[in-house]
N, C-alpha and C positions, 0 to 999 in steps of 0.2 A: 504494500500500500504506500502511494507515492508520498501523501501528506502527513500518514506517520514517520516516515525518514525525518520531514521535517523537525517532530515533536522530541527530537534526542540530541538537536541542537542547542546550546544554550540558551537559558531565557531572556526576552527582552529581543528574540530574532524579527529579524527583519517583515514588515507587513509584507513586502511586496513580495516575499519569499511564500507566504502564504497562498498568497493568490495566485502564483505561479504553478505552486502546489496542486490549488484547487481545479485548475486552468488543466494539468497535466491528468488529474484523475478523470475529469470529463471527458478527457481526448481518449484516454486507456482505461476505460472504467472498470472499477474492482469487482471483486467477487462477490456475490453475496455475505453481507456482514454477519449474516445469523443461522444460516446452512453451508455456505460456501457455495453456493452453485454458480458455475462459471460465469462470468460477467456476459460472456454470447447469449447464453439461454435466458437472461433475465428480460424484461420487460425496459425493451430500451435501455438498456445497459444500464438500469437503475442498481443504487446499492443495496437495495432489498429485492429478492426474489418476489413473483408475483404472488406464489402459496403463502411465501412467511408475510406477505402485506396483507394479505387476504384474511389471517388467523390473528392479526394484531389486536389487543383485546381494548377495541372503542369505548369510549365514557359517556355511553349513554342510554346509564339506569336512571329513574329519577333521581335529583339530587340536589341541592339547594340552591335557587336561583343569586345566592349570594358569592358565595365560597366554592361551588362544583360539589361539596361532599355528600355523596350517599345518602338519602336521607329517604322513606317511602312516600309516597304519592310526590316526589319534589316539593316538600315543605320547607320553608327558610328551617335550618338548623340549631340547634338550642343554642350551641355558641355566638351566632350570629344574633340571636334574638336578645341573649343576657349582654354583648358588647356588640354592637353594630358596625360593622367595618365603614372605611370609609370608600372604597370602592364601591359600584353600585351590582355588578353582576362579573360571572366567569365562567368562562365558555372552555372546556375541556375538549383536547381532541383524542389522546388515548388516557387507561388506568397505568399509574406508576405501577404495574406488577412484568415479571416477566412473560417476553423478551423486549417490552421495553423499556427496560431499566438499561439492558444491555444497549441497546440503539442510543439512549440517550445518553450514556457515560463515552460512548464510541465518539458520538458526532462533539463532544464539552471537552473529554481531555486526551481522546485518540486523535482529533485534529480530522474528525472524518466529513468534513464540511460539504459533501454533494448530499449528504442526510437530511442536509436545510431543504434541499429542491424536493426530495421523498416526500417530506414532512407538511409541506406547503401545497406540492399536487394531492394531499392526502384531504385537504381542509375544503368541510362542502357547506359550513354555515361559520361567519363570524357575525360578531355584534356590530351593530351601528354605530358608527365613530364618522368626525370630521378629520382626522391627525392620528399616527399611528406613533407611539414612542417605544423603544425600544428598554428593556430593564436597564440603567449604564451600570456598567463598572466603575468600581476607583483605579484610575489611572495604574497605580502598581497591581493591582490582579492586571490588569490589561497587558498589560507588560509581559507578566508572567505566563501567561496563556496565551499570548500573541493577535488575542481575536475577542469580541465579544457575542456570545453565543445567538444572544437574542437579538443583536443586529443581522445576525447571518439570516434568521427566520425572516425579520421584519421585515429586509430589503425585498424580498420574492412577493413576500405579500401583499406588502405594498404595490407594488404594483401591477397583483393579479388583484387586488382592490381596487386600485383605481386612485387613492389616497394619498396625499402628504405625510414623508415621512419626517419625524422631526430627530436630529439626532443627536445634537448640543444643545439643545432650549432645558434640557433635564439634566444633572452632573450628581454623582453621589461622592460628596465634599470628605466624607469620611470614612477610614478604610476601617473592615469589618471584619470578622474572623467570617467562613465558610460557614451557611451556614448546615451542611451536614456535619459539622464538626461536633455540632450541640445539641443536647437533650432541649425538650420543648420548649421549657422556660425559658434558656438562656436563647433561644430565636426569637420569642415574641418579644425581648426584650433587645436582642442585637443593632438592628436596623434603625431602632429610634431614632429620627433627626440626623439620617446620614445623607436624604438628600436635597438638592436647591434648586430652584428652575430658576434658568437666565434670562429667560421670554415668560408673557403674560398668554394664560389659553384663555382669556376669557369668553364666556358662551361656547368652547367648543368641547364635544362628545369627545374625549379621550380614549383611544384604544392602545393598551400596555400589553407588548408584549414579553414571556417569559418563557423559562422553558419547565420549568418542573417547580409546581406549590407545593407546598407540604403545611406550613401551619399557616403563609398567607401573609406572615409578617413582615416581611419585606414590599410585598403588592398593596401591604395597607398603611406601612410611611409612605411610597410613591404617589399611591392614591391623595392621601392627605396633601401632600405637597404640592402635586397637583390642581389640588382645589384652591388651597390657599393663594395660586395663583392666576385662579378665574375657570377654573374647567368647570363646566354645569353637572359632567358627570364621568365616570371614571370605568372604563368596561377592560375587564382582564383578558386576553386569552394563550392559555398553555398549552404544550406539547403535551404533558401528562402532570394527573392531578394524583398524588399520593393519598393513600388513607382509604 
C-alpha cells in the first residue's frame, strides 16, 4: 500500500507527499482492505470489495434524533433529555462495530485516504446545512498525522452536496489528549473551550463533519462554539457512531 510507505516517514512529513500518495493509490489501487480481494475484481478498483460494502453494518435502527444512539421507537435519549447538547441532530452513516472499526482506524492512522471517496459514495441522506465544517485539528496533531481526517470526508462531500466548504473560519486553539485515550468522564470533560471561530455563521445551518462519536463531547464544544458565533443551528454527521 502506496500511502502506508508514507506513514513510516517521520512526522510533520510533507503535505504534498500525501497527496502524491493518495494521487498514486488511485492510479494503482489496493486490495481490498478487509478481504484482500485483488484491486481488479473490486468495484472500480475501490478499496472495499463490493461483498464486504455490501455487509457493512449501517446505522439505521431507530435512535435519537439528537446524538445517533440506539434508543427504541427513535426517542431523544435520556442523556440528551437530562443535559441537552448543543448540536441540534446527527446523522450516522455506519455502527462503530466491526469491520468498521477496522476501515476507520485504516483510512485515521494507516494513511488509507481513497477510504474518504468509499465513505462519501456510501452516503444517500445528509442533513440540511448552508456550510459544511470540517472537525479541525490542533495544529500539532496535524503535524503528527500529516492530514486531517475529517477534511478528507468533507472535501468529497462537499461537493457531491453542492455546499461551501469552510475550512479556517473554525481552529481548535487548544491541544487535547486523544480522545480514545480516556475513560468517559475524562472526554466529556477534555474538549471544553478548545475551540474558536475566526468568521461569524450567523443565520447559517451548520453541517460538522466527523469521523467517529462516541460520547459527543467534542461535537458538542464545536457545536456550542458554533452558535456562539451566529449558527441558527448545528447538524453532525459521522462515518460511525459508537455505542
Amino acid at each position: 500500500m502506496i500511502s502506508e510507505a508514507f506513514g513510516k516517514f517521520p512526522r510533520g512529513i510533507c503535505r504534498g507527499w500525501r497527496l502524491l500518495a493518495s494521487l498514486l493509490d488511485a492510479l494503482i489501487p489496493p486490495d481490498c482492505c478487509l478481504c484482500g480481494t485483488p484491486a481488479g475484481r473490486g468495484k472500480g478498483g475501490a478499496p472495499v470489495c463490493g461483498d464486504c460494502a455490501d455487509a457493512l453494518p449501517r446505522h439505521d435502527l431507530p435512535a435519537c434524533p439528537y446524538c445517533a444512539l440506539f434508543v427504541p421507537e427513535g426517542r431523544i435519549c435520556g442523556c440528551c433529555l437530562r443535559d441537552p447538547p448543543a448540536f441540534d441532530s446527527t446523522c450516522a452513516l455506519y455502527s462503530y462495530v466491526f469491520p468498521v472499526d477496522v476501515l476507520v482506524r485504516a483510512f485515521k492512522y494507516r494513511h488509507r485516504l481513497s477510504l474518504a471517496r468509499f465513505f462519501v459514495d456510501a452516503v444517500s441522506i445528509l442533513p440540511e446545512a448552508d456550510v459544511i465544517v470540517p472537525m479541525p485539528l490542533h495544529p500539532r496533531r496535524l503535524s503528527e498525522r500529516g492530514f486531517n481526517q475529517a477534511l478528507e470526508i468533507a472535501r468529497p462531500l462537499a461537493r457531491a452536496a453542492g455546499l461551501p466548504l469552510e475550512q479556517g473560519g473554525v481552529v481548535r486553539e487548544r491541544h487535547t489528549l486523544p480522545q480514545a485515550m480516556l475513560d468517559r468522564e475524562a472526554r466529556l470533560a477534555n474538549p471544553r473551550g478548545a475551540f474558536a471561530c475566526r468568521r461569524r455563521f450567523n443565520g447559517l445551518r451548520v453541517m460538522v463533519i466527523d469521523d467517529v462519536m462516541t460520547t459527543g463531547a467534542s461535537l458538542d464544544a464545536l457545536a456550542h462554539c458554533l452558535k456562539m458565533a451566529g449558527a441558527v443551528s448545528v447538524h453532525n454527521f459521522v462515518l460511525a457512531r459508537a455505542g
